[in-house]
N, C-alpha and C positions, 0 to 999 in steps of 0.2 A: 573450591575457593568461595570465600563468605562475598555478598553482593556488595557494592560500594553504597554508599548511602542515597546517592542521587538515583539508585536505579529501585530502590527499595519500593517506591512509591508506583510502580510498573507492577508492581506483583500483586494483583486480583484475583477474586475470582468473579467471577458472572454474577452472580445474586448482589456482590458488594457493587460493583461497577455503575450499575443500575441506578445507584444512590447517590454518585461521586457528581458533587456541579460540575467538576473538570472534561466529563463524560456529555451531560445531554445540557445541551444551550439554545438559546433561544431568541434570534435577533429581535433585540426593539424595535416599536416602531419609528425609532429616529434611525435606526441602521438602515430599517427598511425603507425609510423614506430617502437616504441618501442613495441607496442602491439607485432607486427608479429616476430619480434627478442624472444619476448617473447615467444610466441607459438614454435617458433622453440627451443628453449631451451627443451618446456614441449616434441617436440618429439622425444628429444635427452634424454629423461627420468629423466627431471626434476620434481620432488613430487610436490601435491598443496601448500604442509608444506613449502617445500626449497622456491619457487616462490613468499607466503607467507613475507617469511622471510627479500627474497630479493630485493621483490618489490619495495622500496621506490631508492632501486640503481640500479635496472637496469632499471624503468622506471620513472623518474627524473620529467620529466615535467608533467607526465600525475598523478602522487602522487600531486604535488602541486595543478595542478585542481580538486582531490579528496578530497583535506583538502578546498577548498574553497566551495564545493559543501555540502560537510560538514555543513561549518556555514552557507549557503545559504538555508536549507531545515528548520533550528532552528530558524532562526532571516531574515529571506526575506522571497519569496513567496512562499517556502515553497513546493514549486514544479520545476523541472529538467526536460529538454528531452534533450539528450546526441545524437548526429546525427555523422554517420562516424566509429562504429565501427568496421573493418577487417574481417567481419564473413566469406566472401570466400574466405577471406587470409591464416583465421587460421582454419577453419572449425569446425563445432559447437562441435565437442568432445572435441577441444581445449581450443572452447568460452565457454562453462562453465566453465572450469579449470578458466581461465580467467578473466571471470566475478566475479566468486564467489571471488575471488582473489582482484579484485578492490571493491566490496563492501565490504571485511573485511577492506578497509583502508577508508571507511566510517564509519561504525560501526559495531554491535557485528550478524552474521549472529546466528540466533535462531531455532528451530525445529519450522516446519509447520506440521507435524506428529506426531501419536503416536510411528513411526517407528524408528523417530527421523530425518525425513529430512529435510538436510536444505538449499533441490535445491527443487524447486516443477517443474515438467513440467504440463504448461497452455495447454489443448489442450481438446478436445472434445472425451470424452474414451470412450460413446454410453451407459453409465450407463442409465437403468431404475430407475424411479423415488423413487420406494420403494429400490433401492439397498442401502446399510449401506454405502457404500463405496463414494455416489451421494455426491456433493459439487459443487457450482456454476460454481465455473472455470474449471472444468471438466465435463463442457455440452458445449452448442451451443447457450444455450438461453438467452435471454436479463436478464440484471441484474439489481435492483435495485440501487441508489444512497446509497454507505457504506463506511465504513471504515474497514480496515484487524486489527487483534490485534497485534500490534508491533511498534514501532514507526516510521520506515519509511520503504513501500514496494518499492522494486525495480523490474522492468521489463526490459530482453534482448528479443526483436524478433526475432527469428527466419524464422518464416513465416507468411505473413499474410494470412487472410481467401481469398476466391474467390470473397465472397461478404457479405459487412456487416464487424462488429465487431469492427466499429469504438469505438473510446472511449472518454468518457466524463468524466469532471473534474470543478467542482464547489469549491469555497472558504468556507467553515466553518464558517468563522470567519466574510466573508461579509453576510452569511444565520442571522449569529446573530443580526449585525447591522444595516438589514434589519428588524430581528423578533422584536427588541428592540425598532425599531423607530414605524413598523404599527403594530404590533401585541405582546403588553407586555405582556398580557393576558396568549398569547398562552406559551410565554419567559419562563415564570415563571411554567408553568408545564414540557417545556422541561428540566429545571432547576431539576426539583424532580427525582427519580430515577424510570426506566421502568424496568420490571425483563425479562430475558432472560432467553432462556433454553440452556441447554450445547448442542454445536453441535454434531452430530450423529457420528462426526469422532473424537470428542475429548474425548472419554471413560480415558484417564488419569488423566482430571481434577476433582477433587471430589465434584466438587461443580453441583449438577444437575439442581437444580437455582441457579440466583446469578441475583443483580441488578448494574444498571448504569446512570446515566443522562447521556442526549445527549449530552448536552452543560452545562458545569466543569470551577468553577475555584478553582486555592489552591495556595498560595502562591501570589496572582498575576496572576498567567499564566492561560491562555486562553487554555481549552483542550476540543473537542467534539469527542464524539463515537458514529457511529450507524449500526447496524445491523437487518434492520428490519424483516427480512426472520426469527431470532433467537427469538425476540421480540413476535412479532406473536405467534411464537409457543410455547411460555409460558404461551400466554394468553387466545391463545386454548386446551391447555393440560388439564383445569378443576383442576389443582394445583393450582395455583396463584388467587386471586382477577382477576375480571373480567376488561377490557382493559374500564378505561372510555369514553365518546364520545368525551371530550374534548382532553385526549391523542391521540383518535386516529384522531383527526380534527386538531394537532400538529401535528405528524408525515405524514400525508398526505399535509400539507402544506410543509415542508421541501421537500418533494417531488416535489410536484407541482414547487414551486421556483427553486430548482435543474436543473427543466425542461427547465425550464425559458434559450430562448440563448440569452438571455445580461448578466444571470449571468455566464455560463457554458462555456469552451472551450470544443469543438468539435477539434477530428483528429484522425487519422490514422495512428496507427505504422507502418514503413513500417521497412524490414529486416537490422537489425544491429543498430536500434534504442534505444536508454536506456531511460526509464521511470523510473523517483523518486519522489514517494511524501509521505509525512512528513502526517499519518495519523490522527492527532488530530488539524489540522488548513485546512485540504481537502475529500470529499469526491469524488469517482470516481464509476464509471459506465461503463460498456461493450453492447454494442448492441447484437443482436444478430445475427447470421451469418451463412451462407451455404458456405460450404468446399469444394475442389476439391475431384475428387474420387481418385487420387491420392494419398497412405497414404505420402509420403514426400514432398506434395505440400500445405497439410492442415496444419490450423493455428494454431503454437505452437511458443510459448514464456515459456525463462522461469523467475522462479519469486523468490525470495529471501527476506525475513525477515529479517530486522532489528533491534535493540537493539542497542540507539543511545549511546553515554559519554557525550553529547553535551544535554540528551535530558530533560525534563521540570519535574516538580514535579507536578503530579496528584492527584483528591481526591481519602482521602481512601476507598472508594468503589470500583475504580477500582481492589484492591487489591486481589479480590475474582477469576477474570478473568488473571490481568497481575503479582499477585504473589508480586511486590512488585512496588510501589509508590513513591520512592525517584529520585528526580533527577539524572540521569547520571548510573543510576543502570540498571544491567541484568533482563528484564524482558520480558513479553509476551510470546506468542506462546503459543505450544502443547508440555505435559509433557511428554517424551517419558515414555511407558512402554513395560515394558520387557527387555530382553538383545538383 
C-alpha cells in the first residue's frame, strides 16, 4: 500500500535526519528563562495542578514551541531532541515537576504501571533477570530495536552513563519502503499479525495473549509496532502456534536493517536534553552501558508516556493492547490496578 501523504515526511534516513530543524532544537534564552521563573514559583509551593493550569501564561513562548512540536511528531519526522533545558537551574526535583508539565501540553501523560505511574525513572535498579519486577529500561543492558506502547515517548536526561548507552533511532516508515521495494515477500507476513505475551509488569491487562502486525494501516495511515523481547516470549511459551521461519527471517531483517547506519541516527543524551519520538513511524534502541560507582553520577533519565489529540487511527487489533483505536482518543499504557 502507497504511504498517505502526512506520513511521507516520517520516512528518513539517519544522515538526512541530522539536517531536518524538525529533529534538533534548541531552547532560547527566553524559554530558558521562563523555565527557571517557573521552577521558582514550584519552590514558592506552586502544585503541578496550578503550573498545569497556568502554563500556557506564564510560559508563552516555550507553549508555542510545544504546540508546533506537537504537529511536528504527527505529520514531519516524527522525532524531536529538545537541547538547553535549565536542569542545574532548576534542579531535577523541580525538572520533573517541569517536564511532566511541558509534556501535558503535548499530550495526554498515561500510566507506565500497574501503580499507575506516569513519571518512570530510566535507570539501572540491578534487577536479576528472573525478578517479576525486571524490564528493559531498568537494566544496563543493550536493547533491541522497539517501540513503547503509547503514541509518543518522551525522555529528560538527567545523567548520562560513564560509558556507553548511546541511543539509536531508525524510521519505521523508511524500514517499509525499504521492505516493500527488496523484500515484498517478507512485507507481507510483517503485514499479518505476530502474537505477543503480556509483559511480566503489566498483570492489569487481561489479555495474556493478544496479537499485532508490525507494519498497520487503517484509514490511510501508516502505523508500525514492535516488541520483539514480548514476541518471542509467546512464541516460546508452548501456547501459541509455533514462530514460522519465514516470520522469524522478517523480524531478524528489521533488525539487521535497524543496524544498518545509513538508516539509523546514532547520539548521546547528554544532561538537560529532551527526547521525543512518535512510536508508530520510529523505532529506538539503547546500548548498553557501565555506570559510575557513584549512585548520583549513574545514568538516569526520565521517561513519560503519551496519548496524543493529534494522534492517527489504528487497526483494530491493536485494540486488545492500546484499549481503543480511534484517532485523537485516550489510549495505551498499563491499566492501573488496585487503589
Amino acid at each position: 500500500m502507497n504511504l498517505d501523504a502526512r506520513d511521507i515526511g516520517a520516512a528518513w534516513l539517519g544522515r538526512d535526519l541530522k539536517e531536518r530543524k524538525d529533529w534538533t532544537q534548541q531552547l532560547s534564552e527566553i524559554e530558558i528563562q521562563e523555565c527557571v521563573l517557573a521552577s521558582q514559583r514550584i519552590e514558592e509551593g506552586l502544585s503541578t495542578e496550578d503550573l498545569s493550569i497556568s502554563f500556557h501564561t506564564w510560559l508563552p513562548t516555550l507553549t508555542a514551541r510545544l504546540q508546533q512540536i506537537q504537529n511536528d511528531l504527527e505529520y514531519a519526522s516524527g522525532a524531536v531532541t529538545l537541547h538547553g533545558f535549565p536542569l542545574k537551574q532548576v534542579g531535577r526535583k523541580n525538572a520533573e515537576v517541569l517536564f511532566f508539565c511541558m509534556l501535558e501540553k503535548i499530550g495526554t501523560p498515561i500510566s507506565q504501571s500497574i501503580q499507575g505511574d506516569k513519571v518512570f525513572h530510566v535507570r539501572d535498579e540491578g534487577y536479576v533477570s528472573n525478578d517479576p519486577r525486571a524490564r528493559g529500561p531498568s537494566s544496563s543492558k543493550r536493547l533491541t530495536f522497539h517501540s513503547d506502547r503509547c503514541d509518543v515517548i518522551g525522555f529528560l536526561c538527567f545523567q548520562p552513563a560513564k560509558q556507553g548507552g548511546e541511543n539509536q533511532i531508525v524510521s519505521s516508515v523508511a524500514l517499509y519502503q525499504r521492505m516493500k521495494e527488496e523484500r515484498p515477500d517478507l512485507l507481507a507476513v510483517l503485514q499479518q499479525p505476530f502474537w505477543y505475551k503480556r509483559h511480566n509488569v503489566d498483570s492489569g491487562n487481561e489479555h495474556a495473549y493478544y496479537q499485532q502486525p508490525v507494519f498497520s494501516f487503517h484509514e490511510g495511515r501508516f502505523a508500525s509496532s514492535l516488541l520483539r523481547v514480548l514476541i518471542d516470549r509467546a512464541y516460546d511459551s508452548g501456547d501459541t502456534p509455533e514462530m514460522t521461519s519465514t516470520q522469524r527471517e522478517a523480524l531478524d531483517l528489521i533488525e539487521t536493517w535497524s543496524l544498518d547506519p545509513s538508516m539509523h541516527l546514532e547520539f548521546r543524551q547528554k544532561s538537560g536534553d529532551i527526547l521525543l519520538l512518535n512510536n508508530f513511524v520510529t523505532l529506538h534502541r539503547r546500548k548498553a552501558f557501565e555506570d559510575h560507582a557513584e549512585v548520583e553520577q549513574r545514568r538516569h533519565l526520565l521517561r513519560v508516556w503519551l496519548s496524543m489529540p493529534n494522534s492517527r487511527p489504528l487497526h483494530p487489533l491493536f485494540k486488545s493492547s492500546y484499549g481503543n483505536t480511534k484517532a485523537g482518543a485516550i489510549r495505551g499504557g498499563m491499566r492501573r490496578v488496585g487503589s
